[in-house]
C-alpha positions as CSV (number, residue, x, y, z in Angstrom):
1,X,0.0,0.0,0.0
2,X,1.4,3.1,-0.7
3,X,0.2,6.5,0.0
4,X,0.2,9.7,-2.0
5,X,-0.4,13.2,-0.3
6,X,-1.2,16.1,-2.6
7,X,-2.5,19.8,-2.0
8,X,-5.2,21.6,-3.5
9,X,-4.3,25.2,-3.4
10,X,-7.1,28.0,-3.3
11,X,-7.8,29.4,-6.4
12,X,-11.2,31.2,-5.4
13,X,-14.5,29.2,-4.5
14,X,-14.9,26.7,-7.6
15,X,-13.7,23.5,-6.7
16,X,-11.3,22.0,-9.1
17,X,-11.3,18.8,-11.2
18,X,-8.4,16.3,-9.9
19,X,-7.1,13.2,-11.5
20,X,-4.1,11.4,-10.3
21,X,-3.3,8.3,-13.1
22,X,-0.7,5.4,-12.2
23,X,1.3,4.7,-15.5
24,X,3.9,1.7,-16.2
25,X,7.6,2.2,-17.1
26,X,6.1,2.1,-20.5
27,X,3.7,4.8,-20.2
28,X,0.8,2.2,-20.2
29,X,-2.0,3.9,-17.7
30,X,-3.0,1.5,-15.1
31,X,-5.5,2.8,-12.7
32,X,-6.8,5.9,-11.9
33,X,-6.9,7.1,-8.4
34,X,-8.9,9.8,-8.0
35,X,-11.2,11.9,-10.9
36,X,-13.5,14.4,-9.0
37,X,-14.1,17.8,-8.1
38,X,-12.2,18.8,-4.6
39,X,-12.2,21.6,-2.8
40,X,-8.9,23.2,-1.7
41,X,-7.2,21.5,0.9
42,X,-4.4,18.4,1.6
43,X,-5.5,14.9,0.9
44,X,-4.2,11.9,0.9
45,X,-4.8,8.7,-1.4
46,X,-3.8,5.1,-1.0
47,X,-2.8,2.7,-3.7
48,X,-3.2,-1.4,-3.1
49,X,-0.3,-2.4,-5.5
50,X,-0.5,-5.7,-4.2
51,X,-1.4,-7.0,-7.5
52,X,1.3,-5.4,-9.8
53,X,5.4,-6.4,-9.8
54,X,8.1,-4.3,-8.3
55,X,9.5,-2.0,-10.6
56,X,9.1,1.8,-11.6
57,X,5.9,3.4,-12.0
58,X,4.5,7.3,-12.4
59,X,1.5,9.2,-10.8
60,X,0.4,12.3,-12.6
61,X,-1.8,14.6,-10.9
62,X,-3.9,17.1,-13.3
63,X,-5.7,19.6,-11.7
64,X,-7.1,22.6,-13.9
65,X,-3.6,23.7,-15.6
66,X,-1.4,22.6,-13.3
67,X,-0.1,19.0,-13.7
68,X,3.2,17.2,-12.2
69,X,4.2,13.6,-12.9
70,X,6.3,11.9,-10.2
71,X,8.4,8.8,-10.3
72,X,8.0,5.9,-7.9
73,X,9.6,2.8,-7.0
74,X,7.6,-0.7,-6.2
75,X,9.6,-3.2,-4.4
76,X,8.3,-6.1,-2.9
């Protein structure tokens, strides 16, 4: 299980649409975590990856124009 923590920063009183996608070393997208609307604020979301191998894998979060991809590192 591993957790990712993110922040929503204010940007006035709309909420904003988030997605955070897990992609494979090959750029193959394998879940998608979260694809809502959230209000500004830190939050946290957990990924069982239980079920795939150890190796390297990317989370993207998009929210509005802003978007950052991050590498991670499964090891079992």
């Amino acid at each position: 299980m591993t957790k990712i923590r993110f922040d929503i920063t204010n940007v006035g009183t709309v909420p904003r649409t988030v997605r955070i996608i897990i992609f494979g070393i090959l750029g193959r997208e394998i879940t998608t975590l979260v694809n809502e609307q959230l209000q500004p604020g830190t939050y946290e979301v957990n990924w069982d990856a239980s079920n795939y191998p150890s190796g390297v894998y990317y989370y993207k979060l998009i929210a509005g124009d802003y978007s950052d991809t991050k590498k991670m590192i499964l090891l079992k």
